[in-house]
VOVEX-260369 format. One record per atom (N, C-alpha, C, O, CB): residue in three letters; x, y, z. Coordinates in Angstrom, 1 decimal. Glycine has a CB too. Layout:
<pt Ala; <X; Y; Z>>
...
# end
This chain:
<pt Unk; <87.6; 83.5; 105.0>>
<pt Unk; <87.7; 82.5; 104.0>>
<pt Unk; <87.3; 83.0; 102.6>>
<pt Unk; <87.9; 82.8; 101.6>>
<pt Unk; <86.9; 81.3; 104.4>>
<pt Unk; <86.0; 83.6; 102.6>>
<pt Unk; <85.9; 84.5; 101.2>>
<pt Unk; <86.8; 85.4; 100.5>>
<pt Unk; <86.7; 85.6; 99.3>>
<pt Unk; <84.9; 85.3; 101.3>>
<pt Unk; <87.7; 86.0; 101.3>>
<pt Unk; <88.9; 86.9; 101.2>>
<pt Unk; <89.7; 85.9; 100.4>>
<pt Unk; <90.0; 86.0; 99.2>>
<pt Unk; <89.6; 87.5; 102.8>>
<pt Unk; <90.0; 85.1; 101.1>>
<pt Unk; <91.2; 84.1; 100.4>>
<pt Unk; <90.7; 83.5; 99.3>>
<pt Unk; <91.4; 83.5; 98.4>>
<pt Unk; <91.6; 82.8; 101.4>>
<pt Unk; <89.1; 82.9; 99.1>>
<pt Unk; <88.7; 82.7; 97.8>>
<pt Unk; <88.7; 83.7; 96.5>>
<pt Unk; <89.1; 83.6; 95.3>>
<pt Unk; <87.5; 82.5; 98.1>>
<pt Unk; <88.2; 84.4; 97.2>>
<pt Unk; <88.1; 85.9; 96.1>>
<pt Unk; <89.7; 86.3; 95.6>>
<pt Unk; <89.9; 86.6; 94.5>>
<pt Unk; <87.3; 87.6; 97.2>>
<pt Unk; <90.8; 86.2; 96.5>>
<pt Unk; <92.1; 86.4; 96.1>>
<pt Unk; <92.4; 84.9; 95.1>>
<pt Unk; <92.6; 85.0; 93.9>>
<pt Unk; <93.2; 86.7; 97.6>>
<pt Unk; <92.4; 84.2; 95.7>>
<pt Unk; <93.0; 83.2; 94.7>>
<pt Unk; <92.2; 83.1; 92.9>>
<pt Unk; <92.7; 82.8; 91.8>>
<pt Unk; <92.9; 81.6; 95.7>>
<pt Unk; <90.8; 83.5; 93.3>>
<pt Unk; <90.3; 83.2; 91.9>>
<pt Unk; <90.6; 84.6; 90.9>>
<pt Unk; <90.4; 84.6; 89.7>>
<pt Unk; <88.5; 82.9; 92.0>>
<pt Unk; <91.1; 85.7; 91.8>>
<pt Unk; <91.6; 87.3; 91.1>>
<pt Unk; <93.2; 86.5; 90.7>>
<pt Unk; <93.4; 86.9; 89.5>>
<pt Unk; <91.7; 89.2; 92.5>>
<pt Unk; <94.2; 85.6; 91.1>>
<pt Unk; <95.2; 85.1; 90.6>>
<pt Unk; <94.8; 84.3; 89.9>>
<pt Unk; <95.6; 84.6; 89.0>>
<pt Unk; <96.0; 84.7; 91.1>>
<pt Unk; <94.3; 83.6; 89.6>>
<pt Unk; <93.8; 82.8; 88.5>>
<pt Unk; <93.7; 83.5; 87.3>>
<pt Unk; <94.5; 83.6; 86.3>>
<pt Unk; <92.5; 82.3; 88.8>>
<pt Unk; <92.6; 83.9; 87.4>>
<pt Unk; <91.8; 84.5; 86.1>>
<pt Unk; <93.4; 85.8; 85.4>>
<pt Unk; <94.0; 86.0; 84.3>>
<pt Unk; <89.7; 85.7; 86.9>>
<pt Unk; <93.6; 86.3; 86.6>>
<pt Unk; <95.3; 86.9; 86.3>>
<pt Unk; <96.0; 86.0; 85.1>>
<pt Unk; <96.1; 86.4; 84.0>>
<pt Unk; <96.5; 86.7; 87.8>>
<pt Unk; <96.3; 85.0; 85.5>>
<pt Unk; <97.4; 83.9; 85.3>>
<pt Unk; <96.6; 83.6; 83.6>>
<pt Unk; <97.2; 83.6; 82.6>>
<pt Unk; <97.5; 82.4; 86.8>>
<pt Unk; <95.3; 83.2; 83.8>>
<pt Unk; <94.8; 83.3; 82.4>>
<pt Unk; <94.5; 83.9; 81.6>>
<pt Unk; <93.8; 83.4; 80.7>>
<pt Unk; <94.1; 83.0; 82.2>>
<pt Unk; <94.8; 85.3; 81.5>>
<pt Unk; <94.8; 86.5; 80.8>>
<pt Unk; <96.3; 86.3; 80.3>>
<pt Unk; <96.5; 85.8; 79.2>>
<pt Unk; <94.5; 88.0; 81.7>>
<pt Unk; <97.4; 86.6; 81.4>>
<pt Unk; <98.4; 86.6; 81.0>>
<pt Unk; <99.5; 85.6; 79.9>>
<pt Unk; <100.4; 85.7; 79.1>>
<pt Unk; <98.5; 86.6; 82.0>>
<pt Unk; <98.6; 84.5; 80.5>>
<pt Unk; <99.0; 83.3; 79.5>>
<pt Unk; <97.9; 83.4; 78.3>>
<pt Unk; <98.0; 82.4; 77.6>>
<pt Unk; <99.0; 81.6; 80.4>>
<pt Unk; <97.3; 83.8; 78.1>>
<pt Unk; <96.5; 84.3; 76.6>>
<pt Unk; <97.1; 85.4; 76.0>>
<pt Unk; <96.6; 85.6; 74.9>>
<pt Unk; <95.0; 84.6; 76.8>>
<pt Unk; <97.9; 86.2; 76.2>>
<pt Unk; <98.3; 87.3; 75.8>>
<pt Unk; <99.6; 86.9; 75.1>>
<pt Unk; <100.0; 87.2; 74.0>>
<pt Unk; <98.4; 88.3; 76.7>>
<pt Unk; <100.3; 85.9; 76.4>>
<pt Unk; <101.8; 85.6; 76.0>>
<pt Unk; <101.8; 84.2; 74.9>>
<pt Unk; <102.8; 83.6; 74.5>>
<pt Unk; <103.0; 85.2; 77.6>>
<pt Unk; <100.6; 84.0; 74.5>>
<pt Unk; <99.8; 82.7; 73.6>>
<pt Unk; <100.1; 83.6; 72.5>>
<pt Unk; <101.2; 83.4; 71.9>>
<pt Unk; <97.9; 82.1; 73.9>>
<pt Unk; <99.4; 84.4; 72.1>>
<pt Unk; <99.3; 85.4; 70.9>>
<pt Unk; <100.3; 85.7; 70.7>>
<pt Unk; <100.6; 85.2; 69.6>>
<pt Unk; <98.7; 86.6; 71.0>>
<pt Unk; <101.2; 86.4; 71.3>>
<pt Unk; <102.7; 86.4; 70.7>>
<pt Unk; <103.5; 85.6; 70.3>>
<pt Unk; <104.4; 85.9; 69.5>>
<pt Unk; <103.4; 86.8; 71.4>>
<pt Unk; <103.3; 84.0; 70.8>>
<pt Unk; <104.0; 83.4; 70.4>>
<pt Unk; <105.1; 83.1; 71.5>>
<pt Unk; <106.2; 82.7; 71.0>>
<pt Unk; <104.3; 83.8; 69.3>>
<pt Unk; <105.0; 83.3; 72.6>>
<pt Unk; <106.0; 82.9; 73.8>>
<pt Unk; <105.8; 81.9; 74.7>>
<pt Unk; <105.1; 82.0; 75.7>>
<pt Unk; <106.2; 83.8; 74.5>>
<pt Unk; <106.5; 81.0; 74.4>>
<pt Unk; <106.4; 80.0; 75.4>>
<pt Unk; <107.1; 80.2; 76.6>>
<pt Unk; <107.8; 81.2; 76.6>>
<pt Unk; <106.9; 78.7; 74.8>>
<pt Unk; <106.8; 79.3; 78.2>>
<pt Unk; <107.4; 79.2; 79.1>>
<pt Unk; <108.9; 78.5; 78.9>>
<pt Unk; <109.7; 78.7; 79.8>>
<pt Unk; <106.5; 78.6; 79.9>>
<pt Unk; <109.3; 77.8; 78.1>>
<pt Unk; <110.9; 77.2; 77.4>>
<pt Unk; <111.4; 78.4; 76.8>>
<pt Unk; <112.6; 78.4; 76.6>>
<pt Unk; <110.6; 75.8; 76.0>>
<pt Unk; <110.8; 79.5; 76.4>>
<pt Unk; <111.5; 80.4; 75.7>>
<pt Unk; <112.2; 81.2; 77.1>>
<pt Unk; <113.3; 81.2; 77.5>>
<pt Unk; <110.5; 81.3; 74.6>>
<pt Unk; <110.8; 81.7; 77.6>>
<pt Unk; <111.2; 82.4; 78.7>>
<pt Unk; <112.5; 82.0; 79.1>>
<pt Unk; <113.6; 82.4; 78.7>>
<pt Unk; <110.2; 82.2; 79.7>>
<pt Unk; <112.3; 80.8; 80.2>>
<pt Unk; <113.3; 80.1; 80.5>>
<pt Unk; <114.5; 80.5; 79.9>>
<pt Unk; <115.2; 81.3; 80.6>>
<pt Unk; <113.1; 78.8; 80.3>>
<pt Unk; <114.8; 80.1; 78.9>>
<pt Unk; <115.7; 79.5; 77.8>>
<pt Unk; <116.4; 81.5; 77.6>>
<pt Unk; <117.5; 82.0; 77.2>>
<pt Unk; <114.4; 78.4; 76.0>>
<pt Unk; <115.4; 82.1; 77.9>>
<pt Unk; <115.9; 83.7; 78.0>>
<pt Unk; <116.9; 83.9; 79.2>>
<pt Unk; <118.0; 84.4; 79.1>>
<pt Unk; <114.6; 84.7; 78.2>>
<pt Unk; <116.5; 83.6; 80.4>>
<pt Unk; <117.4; 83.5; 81.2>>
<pt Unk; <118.3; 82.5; 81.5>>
<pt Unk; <118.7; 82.5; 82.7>>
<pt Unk; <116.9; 83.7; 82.0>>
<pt Unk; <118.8; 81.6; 80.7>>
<pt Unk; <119.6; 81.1; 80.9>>
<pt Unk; <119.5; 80.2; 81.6>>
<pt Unk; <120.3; 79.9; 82.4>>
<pt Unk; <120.2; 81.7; 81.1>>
<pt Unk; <118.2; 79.5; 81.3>>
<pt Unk; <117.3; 78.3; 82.8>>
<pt Unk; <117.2; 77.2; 82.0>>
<pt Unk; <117.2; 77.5; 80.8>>
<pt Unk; <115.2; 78.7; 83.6>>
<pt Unk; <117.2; 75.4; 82.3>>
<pt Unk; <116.5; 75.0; 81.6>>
<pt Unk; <115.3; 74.3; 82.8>>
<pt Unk; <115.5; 74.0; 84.0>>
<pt Unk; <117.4; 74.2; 80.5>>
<pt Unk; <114.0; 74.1; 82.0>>
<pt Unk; <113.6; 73.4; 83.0>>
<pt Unk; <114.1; 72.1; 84.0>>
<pt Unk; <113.4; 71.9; 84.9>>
<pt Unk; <112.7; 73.3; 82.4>>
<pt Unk; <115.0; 71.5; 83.9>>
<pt Unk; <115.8; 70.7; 84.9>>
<pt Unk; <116.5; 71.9; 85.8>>
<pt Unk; <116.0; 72.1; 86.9>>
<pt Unk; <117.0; 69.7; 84.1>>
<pt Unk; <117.4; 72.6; 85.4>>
<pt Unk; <118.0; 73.6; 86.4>>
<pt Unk; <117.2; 74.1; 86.9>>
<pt Unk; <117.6; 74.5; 88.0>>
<pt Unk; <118.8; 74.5; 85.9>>
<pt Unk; <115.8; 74.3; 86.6>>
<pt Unk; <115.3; 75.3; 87.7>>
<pt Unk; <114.3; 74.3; 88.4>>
<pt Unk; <113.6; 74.8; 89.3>>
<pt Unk; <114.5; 76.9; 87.1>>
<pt Unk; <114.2; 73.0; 88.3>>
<pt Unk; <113.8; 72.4; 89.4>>
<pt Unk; <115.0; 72.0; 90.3>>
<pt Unk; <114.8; 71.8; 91.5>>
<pt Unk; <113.0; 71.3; 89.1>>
<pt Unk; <115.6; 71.9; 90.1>>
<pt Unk; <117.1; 71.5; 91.0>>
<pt Unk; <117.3; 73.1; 91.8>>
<pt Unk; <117.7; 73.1; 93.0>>
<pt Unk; <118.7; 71.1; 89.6>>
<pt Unk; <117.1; 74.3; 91.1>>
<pt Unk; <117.1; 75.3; 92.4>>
<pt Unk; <116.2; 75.0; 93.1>>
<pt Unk; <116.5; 74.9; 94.3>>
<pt Unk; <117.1; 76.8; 92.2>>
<pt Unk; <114.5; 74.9; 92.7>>
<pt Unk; <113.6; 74.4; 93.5>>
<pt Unk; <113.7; 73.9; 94.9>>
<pt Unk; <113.4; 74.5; 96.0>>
<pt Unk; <113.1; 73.6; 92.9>>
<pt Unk; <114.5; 72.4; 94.8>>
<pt Unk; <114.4; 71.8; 95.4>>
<pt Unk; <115.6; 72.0; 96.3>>
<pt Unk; <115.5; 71.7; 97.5>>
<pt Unk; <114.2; 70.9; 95.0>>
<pt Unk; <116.8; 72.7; 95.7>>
<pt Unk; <117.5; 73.0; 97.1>>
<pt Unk; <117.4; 74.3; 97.8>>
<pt Unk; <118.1; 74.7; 98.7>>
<pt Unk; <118.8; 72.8; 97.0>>
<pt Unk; <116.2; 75.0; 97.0>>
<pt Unk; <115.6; 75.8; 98.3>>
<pt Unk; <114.6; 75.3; 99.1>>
<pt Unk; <114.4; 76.0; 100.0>>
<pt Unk; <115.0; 76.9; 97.9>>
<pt Unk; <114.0; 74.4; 99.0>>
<pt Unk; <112.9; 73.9; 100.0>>
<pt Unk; <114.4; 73.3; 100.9>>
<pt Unk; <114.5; 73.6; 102.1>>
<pt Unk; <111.3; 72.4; 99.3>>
<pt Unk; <115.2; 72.6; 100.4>>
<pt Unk; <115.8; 71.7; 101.1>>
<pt Unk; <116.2; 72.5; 102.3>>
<pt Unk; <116.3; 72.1; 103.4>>
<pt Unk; <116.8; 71.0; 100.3>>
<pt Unk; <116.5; 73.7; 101.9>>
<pt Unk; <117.3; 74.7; 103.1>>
<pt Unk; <116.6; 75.0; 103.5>>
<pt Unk; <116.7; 74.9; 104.7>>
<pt Unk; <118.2; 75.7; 103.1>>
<pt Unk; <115.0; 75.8; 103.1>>
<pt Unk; <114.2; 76.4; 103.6>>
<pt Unk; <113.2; 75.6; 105.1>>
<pt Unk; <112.8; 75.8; 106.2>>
<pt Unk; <113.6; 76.6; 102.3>>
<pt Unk; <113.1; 74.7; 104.1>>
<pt Unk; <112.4; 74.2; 105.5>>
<pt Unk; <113.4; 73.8; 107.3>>
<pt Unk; <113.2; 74.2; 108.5>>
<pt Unk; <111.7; 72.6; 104.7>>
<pt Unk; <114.1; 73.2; 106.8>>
<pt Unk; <114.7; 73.2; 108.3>>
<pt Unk; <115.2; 74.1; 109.2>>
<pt Unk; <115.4; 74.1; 110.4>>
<pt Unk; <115.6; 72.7; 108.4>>
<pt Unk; <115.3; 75.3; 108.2>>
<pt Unk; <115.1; 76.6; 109.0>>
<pt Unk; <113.8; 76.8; 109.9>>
<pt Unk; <113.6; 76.7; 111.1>>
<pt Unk; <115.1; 77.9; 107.9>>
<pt Unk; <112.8; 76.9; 108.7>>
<pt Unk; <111.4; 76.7; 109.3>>
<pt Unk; <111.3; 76.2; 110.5>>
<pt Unk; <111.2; 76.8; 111.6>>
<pt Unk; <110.8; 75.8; 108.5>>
<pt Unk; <111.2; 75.1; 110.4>>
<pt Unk; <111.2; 74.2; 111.3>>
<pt Unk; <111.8; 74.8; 112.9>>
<pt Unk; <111.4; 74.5; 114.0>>
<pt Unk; <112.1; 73.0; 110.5>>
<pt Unk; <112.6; 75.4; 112.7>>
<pt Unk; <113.8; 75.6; 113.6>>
<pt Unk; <113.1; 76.8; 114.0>>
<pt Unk; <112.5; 76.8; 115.1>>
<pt Unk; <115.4; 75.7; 113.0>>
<pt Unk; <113.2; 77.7; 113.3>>
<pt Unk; <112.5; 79.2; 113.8>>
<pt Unk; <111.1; 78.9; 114.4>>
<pt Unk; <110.7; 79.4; 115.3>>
<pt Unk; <112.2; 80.4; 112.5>>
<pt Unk; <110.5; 77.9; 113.6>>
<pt Unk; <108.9; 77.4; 114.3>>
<pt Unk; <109.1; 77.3; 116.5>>
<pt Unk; <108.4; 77.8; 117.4>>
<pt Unk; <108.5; 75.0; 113.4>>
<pt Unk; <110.4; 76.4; 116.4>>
<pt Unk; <110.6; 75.8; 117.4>>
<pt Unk; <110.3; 77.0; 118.6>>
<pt Unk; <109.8; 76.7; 119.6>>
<pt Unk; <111.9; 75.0; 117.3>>
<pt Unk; <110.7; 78.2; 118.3>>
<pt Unk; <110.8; 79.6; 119.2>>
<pt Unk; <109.3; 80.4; 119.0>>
<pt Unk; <108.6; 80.8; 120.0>>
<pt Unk; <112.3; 80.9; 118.5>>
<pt Unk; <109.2; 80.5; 118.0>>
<pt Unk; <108.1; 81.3; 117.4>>
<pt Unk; <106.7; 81.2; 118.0>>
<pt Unk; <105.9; 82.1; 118.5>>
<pt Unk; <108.0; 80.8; 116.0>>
<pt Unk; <106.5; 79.7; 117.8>>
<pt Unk; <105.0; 78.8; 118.1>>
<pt Unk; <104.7; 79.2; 119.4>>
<pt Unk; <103.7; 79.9; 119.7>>
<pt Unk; <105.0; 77.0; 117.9>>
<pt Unk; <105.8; 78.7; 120.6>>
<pt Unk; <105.6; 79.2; 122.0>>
<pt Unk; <105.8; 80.4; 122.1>>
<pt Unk; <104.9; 80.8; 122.9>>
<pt Unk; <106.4; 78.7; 123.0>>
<pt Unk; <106.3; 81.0; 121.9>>
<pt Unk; <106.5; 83.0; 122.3>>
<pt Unk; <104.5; 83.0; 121.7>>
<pt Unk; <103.7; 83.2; 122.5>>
<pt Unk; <108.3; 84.5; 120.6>>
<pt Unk; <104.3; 82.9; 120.6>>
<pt Unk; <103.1; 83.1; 120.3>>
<pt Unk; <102.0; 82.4; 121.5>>
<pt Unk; <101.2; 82.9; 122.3>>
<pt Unk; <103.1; 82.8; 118.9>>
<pt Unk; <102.1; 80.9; 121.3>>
<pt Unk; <101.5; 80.8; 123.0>>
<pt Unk; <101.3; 81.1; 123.7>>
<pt Unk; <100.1; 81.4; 123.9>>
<pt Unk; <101.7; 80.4; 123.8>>
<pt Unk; <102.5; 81.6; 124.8>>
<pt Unk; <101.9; 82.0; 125.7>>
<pt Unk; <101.8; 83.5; 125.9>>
<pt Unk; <101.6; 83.9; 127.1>>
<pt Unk; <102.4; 81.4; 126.5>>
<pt Unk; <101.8; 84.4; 124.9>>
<pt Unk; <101.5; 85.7; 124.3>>
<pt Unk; <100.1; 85.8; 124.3>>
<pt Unk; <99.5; 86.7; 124.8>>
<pt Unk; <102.0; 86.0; 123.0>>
<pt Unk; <99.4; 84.8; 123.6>>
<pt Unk; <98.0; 84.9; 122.8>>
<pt Unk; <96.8; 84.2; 124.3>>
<pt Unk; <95.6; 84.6; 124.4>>
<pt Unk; <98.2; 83.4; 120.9>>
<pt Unk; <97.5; 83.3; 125.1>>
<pt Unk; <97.3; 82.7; 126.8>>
<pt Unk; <97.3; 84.0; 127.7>>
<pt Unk; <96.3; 84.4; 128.3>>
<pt Unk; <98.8; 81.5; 127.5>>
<pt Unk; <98.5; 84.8; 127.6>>
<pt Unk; <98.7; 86.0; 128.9>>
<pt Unk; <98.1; 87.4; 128.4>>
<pt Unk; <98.3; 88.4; 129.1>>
<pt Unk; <100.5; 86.3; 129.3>>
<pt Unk; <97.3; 87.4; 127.3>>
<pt Unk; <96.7; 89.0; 127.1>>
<pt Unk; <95.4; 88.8; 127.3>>
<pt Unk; <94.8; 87.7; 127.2>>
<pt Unk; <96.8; 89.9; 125.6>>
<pt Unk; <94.9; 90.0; 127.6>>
<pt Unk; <94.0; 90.1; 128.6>>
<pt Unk; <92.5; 90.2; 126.8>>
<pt Unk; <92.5; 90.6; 125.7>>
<pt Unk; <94.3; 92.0; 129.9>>
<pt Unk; <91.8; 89.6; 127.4>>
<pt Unk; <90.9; 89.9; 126.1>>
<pt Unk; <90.4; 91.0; 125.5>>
<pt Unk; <90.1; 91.9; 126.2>>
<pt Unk; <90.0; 89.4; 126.0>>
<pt Unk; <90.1; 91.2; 124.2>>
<pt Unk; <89.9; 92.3; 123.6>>
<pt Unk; <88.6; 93.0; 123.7>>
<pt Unk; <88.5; 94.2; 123.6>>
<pt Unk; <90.2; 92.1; 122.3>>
<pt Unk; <87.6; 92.2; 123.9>>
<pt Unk; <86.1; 92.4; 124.0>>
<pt Unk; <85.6; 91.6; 125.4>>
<pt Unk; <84.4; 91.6; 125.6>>
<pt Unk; <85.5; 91.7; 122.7>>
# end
């Protein structure tokens, strides 16, 4: 759990360097965008129709996955 803390607060503090640097220059996240050819509506609309596909896959692959892991993690012999 410290692992995961320590990672997320090293992305953070990342993310706030970065956005202080791209502050100084004078670059907004609309520019960015607006560089590739995005606007913020379009790229929530890809958003959402990648969760939309994404997940029922999920879901679907879960359906095989979860039990193979079951009774994998049930039938080995213990480590210690």
């Amino acid at each position: 759990m410290l692992r995961f803390l320590a990672g997320t607060l090293k992305i953070a503090l990342a993310s706030l360097l970065a956005g202080v640097a791209l502050s100084l220059f004078d670059i907004s996240s609309a520019q960015i965008l607006e560089s590739l050819g995005l606007t913020p509506t379009a790229l929530w609309d890809y958003i959402l129709r990648a969760t939309a596909w994404a997940i029922p896959n999920m879901v679907l692959g879960s359906m095989i996955i979860v039990p193979m892991w079951c009774l994998t993690y049930i039938f080995l012999p213990p480590r210690d």
